[in-house]
C-alpha positions in Angstrom: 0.0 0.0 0.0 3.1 3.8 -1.7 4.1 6.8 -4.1 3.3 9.5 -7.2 3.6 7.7 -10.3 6.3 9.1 -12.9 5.5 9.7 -16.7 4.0 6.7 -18.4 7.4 5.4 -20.8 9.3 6.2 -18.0 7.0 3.6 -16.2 7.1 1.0 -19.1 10.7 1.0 -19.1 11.0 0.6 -16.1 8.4 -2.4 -15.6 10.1 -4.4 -18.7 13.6 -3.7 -17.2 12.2 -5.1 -13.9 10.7 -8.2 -15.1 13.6 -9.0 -17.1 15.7 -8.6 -14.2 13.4 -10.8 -12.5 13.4 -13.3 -15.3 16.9 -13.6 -15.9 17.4 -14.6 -12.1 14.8 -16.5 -11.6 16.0 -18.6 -14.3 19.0 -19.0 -13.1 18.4 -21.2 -10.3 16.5 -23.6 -12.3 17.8 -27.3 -12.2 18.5 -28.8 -15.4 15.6 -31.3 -16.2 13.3 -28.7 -18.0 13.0 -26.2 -15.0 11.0 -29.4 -13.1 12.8 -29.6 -9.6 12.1 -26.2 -8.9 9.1 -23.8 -8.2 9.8 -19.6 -8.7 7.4 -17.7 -7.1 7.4 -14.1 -7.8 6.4 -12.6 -4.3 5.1 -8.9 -4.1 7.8 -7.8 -1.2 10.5 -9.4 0.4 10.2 -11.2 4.0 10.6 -8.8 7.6 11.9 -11.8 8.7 12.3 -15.5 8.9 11.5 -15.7 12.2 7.7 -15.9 12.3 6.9 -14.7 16.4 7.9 -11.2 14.4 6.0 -11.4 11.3 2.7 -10.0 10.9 2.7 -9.8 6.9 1.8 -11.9 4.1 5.1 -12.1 2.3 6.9 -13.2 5.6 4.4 -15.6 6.4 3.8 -16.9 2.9 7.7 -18.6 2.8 7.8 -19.4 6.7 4.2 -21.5 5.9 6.3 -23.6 3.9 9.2 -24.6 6.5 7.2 -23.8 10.0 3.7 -25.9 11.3 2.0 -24.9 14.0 0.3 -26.9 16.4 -3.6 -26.2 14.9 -3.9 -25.9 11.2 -6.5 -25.2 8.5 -8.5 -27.7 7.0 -7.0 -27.0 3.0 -8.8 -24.4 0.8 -11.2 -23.0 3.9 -10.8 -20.8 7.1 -12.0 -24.1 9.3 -9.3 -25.5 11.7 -8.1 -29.1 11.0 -5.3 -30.6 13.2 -1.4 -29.7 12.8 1.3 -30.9 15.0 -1.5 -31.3 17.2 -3.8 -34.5 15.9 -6.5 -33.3 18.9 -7.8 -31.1 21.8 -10.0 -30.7 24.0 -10.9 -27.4 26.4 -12.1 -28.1 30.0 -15.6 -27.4 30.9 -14.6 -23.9 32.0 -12.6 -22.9 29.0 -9.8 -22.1 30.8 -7.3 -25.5 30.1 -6.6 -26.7 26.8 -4.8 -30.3 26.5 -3.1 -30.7 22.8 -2.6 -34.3 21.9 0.8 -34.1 19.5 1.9 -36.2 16.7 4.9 -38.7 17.0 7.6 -39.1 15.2 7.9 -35.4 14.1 11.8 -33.7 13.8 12.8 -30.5 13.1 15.3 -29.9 10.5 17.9 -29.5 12.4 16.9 -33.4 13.7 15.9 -32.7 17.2 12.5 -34.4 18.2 9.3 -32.7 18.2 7.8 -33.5 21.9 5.6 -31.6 24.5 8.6 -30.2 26.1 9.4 -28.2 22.3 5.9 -26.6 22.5 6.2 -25.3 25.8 9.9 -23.9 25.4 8.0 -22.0 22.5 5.5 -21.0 24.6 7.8 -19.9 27.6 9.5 -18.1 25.0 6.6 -15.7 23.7 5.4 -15.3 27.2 8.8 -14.0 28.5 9.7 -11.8 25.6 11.3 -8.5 27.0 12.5 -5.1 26.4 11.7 -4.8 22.2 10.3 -7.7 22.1 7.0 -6.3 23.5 6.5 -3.6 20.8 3.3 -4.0 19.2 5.4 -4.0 15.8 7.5 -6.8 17.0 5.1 -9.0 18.5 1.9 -8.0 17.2 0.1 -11.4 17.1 1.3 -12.6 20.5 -0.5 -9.0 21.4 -3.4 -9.6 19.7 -4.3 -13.3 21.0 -3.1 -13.8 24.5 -2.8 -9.9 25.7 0.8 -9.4 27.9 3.4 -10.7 28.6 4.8 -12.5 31.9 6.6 -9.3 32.9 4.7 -6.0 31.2 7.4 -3.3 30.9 4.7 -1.0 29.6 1.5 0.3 31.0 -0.5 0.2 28.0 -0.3 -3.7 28.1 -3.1 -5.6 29.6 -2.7 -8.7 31.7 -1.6 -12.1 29.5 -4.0 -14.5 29.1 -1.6 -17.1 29.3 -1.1 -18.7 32.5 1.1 -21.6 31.9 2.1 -24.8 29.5 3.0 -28.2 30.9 4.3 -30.8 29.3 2.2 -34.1 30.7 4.4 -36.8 28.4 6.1 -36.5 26.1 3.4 -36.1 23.5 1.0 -34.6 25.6 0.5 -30.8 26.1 -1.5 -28.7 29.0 -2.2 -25.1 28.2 -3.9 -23.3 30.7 -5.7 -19.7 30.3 -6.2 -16.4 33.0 -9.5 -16.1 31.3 -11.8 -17.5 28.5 -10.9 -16.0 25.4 -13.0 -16.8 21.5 -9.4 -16.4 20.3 -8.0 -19.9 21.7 -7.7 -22.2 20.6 -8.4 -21.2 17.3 -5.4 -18.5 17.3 -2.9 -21.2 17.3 -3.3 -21.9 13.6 -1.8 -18.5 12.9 1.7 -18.3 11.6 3.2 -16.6 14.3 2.8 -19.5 16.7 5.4 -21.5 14.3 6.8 -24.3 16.7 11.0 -23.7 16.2 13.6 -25.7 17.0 14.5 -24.9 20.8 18.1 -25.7 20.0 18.5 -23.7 17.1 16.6 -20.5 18.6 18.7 -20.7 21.4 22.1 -21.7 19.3 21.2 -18.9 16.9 20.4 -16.0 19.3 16.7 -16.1 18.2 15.4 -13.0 20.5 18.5 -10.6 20.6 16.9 -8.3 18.2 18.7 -4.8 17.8 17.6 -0.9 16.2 14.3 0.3 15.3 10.9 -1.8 16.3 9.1 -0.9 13.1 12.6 -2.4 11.0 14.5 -4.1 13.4 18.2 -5.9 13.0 18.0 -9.6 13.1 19.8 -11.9 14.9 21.1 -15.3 13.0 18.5 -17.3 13.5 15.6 -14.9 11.6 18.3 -14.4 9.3 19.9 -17.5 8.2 19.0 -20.4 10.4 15.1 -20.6 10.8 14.5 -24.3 11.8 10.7 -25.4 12.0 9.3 -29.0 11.0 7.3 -28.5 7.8 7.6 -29.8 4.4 10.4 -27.3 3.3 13.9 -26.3 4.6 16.0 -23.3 4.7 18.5 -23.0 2.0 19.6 -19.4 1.9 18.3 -15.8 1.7 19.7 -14.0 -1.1 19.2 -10.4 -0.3 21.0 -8.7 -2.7 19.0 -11.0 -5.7 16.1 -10.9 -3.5 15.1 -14.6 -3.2 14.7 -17.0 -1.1 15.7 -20.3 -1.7 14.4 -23.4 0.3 14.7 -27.3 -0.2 12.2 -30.1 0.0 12.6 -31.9 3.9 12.8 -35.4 2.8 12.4 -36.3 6.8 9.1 -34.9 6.7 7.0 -36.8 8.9 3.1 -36.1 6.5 3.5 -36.5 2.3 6.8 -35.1 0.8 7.0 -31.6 -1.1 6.5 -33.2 -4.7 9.1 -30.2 -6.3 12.5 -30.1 -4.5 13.1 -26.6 -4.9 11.2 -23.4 -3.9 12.5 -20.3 -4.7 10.7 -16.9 -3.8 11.5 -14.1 -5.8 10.7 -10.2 -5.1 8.9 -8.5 -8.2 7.0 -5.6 -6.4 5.3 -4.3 -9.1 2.5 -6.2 -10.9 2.6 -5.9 -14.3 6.2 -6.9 -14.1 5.2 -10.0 -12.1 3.2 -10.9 -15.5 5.7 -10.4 -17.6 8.3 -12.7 -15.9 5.7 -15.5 -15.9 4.4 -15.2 -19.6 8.2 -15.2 -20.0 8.5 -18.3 -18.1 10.7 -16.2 -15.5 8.7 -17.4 -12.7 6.2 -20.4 -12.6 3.4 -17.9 -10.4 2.8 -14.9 -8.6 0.0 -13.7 -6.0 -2.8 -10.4 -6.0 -3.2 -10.7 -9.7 -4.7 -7.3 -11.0 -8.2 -7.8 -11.9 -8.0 -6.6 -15.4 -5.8 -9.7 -16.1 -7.7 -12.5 -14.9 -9.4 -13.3 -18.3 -6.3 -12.4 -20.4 -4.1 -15.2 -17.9 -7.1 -17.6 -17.8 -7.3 -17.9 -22.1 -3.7 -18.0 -22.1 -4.0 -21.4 -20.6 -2.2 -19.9 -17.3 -3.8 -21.8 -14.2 -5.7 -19.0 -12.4 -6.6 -19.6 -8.9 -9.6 -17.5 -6.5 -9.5 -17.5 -3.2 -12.9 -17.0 -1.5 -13.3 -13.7 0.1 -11.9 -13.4 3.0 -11.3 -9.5 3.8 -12.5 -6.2 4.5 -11.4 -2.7 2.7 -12.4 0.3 4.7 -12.3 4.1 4.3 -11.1 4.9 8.2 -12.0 8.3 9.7 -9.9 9.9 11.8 -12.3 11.4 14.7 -9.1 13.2 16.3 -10.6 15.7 13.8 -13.2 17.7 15.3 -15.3 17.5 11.9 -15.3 13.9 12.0 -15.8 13.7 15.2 -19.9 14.8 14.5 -22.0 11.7 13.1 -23.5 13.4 10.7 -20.5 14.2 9.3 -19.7 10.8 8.9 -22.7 9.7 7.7 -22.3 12.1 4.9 -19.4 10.7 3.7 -20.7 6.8 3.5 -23.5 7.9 1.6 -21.2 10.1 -0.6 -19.4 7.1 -1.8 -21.0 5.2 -4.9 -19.6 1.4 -3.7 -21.6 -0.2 -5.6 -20.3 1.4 -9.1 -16.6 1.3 -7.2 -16.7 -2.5 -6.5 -17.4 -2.5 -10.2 -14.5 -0.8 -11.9 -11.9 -1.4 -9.5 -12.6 -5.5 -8.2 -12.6 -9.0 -9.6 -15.4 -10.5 -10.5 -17.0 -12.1 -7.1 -16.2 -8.9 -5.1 -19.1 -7.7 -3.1 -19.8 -4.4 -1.4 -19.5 -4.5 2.3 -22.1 -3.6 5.1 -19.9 -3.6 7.4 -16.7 -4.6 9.4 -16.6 -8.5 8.5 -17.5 -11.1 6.0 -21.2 -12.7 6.3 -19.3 -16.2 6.9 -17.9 -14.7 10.0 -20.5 -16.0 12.9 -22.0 -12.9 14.3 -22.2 -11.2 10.8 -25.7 -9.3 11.5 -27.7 -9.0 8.2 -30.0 -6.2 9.8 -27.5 -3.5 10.5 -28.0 0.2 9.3 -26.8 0.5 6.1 -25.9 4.1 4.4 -26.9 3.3 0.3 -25.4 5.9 -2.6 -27.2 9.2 -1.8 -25.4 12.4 -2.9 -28.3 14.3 -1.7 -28.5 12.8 1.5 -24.8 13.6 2.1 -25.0 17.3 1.2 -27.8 17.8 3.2 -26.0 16.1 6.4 -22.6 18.1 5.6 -24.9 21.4 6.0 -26.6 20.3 9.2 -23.5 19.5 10.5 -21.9 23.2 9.4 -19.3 21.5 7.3 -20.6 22.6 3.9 -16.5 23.5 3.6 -15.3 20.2 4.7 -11.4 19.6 4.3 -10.0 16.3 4.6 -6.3 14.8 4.2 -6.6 11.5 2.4 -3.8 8.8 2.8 -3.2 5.9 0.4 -0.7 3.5 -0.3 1.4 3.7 -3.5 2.9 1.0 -5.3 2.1 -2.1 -3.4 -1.5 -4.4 -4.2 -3.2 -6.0 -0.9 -5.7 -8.8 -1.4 -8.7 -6.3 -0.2 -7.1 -3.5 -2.6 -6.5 -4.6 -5.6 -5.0 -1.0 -6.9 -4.9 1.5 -4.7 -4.1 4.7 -5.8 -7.8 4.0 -8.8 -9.8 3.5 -5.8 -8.3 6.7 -3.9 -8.9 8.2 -7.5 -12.7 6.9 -7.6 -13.8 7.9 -3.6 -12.2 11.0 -4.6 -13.9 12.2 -7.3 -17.2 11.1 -5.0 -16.4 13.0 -2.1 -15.3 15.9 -4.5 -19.0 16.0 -6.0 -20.9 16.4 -2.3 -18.3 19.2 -1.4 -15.2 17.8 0.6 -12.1 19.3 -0.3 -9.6 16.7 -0.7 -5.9 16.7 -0.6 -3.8 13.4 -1.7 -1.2 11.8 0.8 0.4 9.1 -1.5 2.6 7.4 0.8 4.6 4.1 0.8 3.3 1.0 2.4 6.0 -0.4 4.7 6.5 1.3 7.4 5.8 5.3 6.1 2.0 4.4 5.3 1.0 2.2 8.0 3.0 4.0 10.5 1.7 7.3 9.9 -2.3 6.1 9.5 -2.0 4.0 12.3 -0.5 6.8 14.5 -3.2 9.3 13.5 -2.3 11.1 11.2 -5.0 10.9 8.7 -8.5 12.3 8.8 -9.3 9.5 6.2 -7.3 6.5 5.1 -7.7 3.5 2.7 -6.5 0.3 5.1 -8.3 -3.2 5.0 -7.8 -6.4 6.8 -7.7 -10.1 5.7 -9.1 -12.2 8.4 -6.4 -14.8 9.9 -8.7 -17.1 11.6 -12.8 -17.2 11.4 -13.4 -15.5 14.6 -15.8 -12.6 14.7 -13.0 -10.8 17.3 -10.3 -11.3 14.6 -11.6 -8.4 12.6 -13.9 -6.2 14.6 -12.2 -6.7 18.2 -8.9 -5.9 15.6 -10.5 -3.1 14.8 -12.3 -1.6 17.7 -10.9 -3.6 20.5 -9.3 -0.8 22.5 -8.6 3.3 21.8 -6.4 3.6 18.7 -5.0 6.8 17.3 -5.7 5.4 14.0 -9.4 5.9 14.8 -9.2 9.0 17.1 -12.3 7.7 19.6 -13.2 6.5 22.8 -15.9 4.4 23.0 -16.2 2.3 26.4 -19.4 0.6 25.8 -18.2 -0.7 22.3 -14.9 -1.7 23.9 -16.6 -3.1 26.7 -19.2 -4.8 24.8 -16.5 -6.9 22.2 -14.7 -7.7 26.0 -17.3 -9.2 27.4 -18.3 -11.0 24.1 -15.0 -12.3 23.4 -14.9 -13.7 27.1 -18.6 -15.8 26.7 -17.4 -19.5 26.6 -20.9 -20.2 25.1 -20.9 -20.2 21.6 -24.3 -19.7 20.4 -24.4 -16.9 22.9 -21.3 -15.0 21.6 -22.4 -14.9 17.9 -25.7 -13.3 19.0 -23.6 -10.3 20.8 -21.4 -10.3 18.1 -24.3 -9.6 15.7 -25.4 -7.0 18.1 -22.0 -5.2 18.5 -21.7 -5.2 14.7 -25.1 -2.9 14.5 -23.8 -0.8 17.1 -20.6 0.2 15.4 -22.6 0.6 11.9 -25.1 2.9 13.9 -21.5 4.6 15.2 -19.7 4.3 12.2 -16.1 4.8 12.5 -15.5 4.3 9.2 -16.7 3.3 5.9 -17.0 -0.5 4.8 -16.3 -0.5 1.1 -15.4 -3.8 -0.1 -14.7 -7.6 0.4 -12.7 -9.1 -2.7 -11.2 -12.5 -3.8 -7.8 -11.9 -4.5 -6.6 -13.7 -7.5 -3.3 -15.8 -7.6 -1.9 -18.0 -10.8 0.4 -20.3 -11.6 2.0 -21.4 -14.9 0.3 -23.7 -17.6 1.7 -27.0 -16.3 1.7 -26.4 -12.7 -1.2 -28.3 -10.4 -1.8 -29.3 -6.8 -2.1 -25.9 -5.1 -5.6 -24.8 -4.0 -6.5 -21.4 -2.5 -7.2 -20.5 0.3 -9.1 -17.9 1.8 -6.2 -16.9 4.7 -3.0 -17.2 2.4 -2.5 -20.6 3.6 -1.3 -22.1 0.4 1.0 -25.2 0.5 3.2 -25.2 -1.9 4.3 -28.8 -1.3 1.8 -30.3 -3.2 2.3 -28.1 -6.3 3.4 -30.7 -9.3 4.9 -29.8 -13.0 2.3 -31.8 -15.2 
């Protein structure tokens, strides 16, 4: 989600010089039997990281997915959790202690054993990070499911809800919980709680990271020694050629990669990614542009659509005084034409969103207030609201493609031009995605901002609580009963009973509206004509093991 774009044969050039770039060393590391013992995946950004406890993007997670399991997985091609490393669990009656049942005969690559006591030094190590460690930036999904940490060094944390892990046998696991949370167990399948090596993390200096939070130093083991138990190993990380090259794990305790080696290549800009696979550069790429899916499908290329699985918002800042009034933002829903955007800017199969989730989210409420195309209507709030001369600052990311935004700076141009036609003044803040665009939107610095979300798990909490958990500069509000309300729904241990508050919380933040819901889309991703075996799916969990050269 980045930058102004320079003069169209400027751009051109530049694109063809890029993919051939691409091309030429992507070919390079093809094996000499027709390109068939190894995979080139042109990825859209390089890896934070190979460490996952300190990723929280796709690219990162997309490569460690293919060395790293963790203990609850996703049943292939859907959002439902199937088993892992852990074959079964079961919660107590209270919610509060979770016993994981693990597989035997797993190894890591580095030929220590997978066992009860590996999980638990995993978890021992999340628990105790300190000092960086605990920056929201570092370790944003330990954050986000279990709270704190054993020892909060900052104020702002809350308490952890993890309590403890015990290891029963050796293939037997005991979580236990400070509180219920709808998060566990179903959190676990996320990348981030990759089970490593405990040797190597502590061989390789795994949590002495160095510098800035936002773009921190590595140490060796993130950089150059990441050690799970999944189908693929670690080879090397090329960072001058941007590439990543790993190597089938022919110990691997399930079905054996069929390709031996995977190479991930950075091509950031799309129409380049295209270009290195109808060159036969690259044997895929991910977040195809919409206007190619047809042109890619009658060339014969295997196009693949994930369900969606994702929200794309408009956020308002209500740090703005403007925005702080209802009305105000009422004016601009109705202002915006989604139906006509969702149109010209998505793939087919992209709906307009009601609100903050996706309706196969339970708790998705189908009766929630909904704010329809009305440039009347939206005039006529701006003037009761006495901001007929309404001047906003809108951010958007330049030169990146997100599954929920499939091209950001025509859908900044679209909203635009509507919000230009009811009166708002608009000025453009193109900004790079990573870190100068998310770190400035989600430190306040917009009055409104594209941003989006792809769920990681299908928990109600994973997107709205995401959203509207807590106060956020980003959003610029305080709203106790809404925080209190997703709180006190995401503690319910009662199923049935959670959904219906989540369907109730989800009309009481469309009656609020902190924002605009504009879109939910199904990202496109492709792979070369004689390429099978990978099937989408709707949280980026692709396995690229059982992709075969036919």
């Amino acid at each position: 989600m980045r930058a102004p774009w320079i003069r169209r044969v400027v751009a051109v050039a530049a694109v063809a010089a890029l993919a051939a770039t691409g091309a030429g060393c992507a070919k390079s590391e093809r094996s000499g039997d027709g390109g068939k013992d190894s995979l080139v995946f042109g990825a859209t950004g390089d890896p934070k990281g190979l460490d996952p406890a300190f990723a929280s993007d796709g690219e990162t997670f997309r490569v460690a997915r293919q060395m790293y399991e963790t203990l609850i997985s996703f049943k292939e091609g859907t959002s439902e959790n199937a088993p892992g490393l852990a074959e079964k669990w079961e919660g107590s009656a209270d919610g509060l202690t979770w016993t994981f049942h693990l597989r035997k005969g797993v190894k890591f690559h580095d030929g220590e054993t997978f066992n009860a006591d590996a999980v638990c030094a995993n978890f021992d190590r999340w628990y105790n990070f300190k000092g960086i460690l605990q920056n929201s930036s570092v370790s944003a999904y330990w954050q986000d499911v279990f709270g704190g940490f054993a020892k909060n060094e900052s104020a702002e944390l809350p308490p952890s809800t993890f309590k403890s892990c015990a290891a029963k046998d050796e293939s037997t696991v005991e979580i236990v919980l400070t509180r219920v949370t709808s998060r566990f167990p179903a959190g676990l399948a996320l990348t981030s709680f990759s089970i490593s090596s405990p040797k190597a993390l502590k061989q390789y200096d795994a949590d002495k990271l160095s510098g800035n939070p936002e773009s921190p130093t590595y140490p060796p083991y993130a950089d150059a020694h990441p050690t799970g138990t999944g189908p693929y190993k670690f080879v090397k990380w090329d960072k001058g050629n941007k590439q990543v090259e790993l190597e089938a794990n022919d110990e691997y305790w399930g079905d054996k990669a069929h390709i031996k080696k995977l190479v991930f290549k950075t091509i950031s800009e799309e129409n380049a990614r295209k270009q290195a696979l109808e060159s036969g550069g690259i044997d895929g790429y991910d977040l195809v542009a919409p206007g190619d899916l047809k042109s890619l499908k009658d060339g014969g290329f295997n196009v693949l659509t994930r369900d969606a699985f994702n929200i794309l918002y408009l956020g308002i800042n209500q740090k703005n005084p403007q925005l702080a009034k209802p009305q105000v933002r009422q004016a601009l829903a109705y202002a915006i034409n989604r139906d006509a955007l969702v149109k010209a800017k998505f793939p087919e199969g992209a709906e307009v969103a009601k609100e903050f989730m996706p309706k196969t989210v339970a708790g998705y409420a189908d009766d929630v207030t909904e704010y329809p195309y009305d440039e009347a209507k939206a005039k006529s709030l701006l003037q009761q609201a006495g901001a007929s001369n309404l001047a906003l600052n809108f951010y958007y990311p330049t030169e990146v493609t997100r599954p929920y935004m499939p091209n950001p700076e025509e859908i900044f141009e679209v909203i635009k031009a509507d919000l230009q036609k009811v009166g708002v003044k608009i000025t453009a803040k193109p900004l790079p995605w990573n870190p100068t665009y998310l770190e400035q939107v989600q430190n306040g610095a917009a009055d409104i901002a594209l941003l989006g979300w792809t769920g990681d798990y299908n928990d109600a909490y994973n997107f709205i609580g995401t959203f509207f958990g807590r106060q956020k500069p980003e959003w610029g509000f305080n709203n106790p009963a809404l925080f209190a309300a997703l709180t006190h729904a995401d503690t319910n241990p009662d199923a049935a009973g959670r959904e219906a508050e989540y369907k109730a919380i989800n009309k009481q933040i469309m009656d609020f509206l902190p924002g605009v819901p504009l879109a939910h889309s199904p990202p496109g991703l492709v792979f070369g004509k004689n390429i099978e075996g990978v099937k989408p799916s709707p949280v980026t969990d692709e396995d690229f093991s059982k992709a075969e050269f036919k």
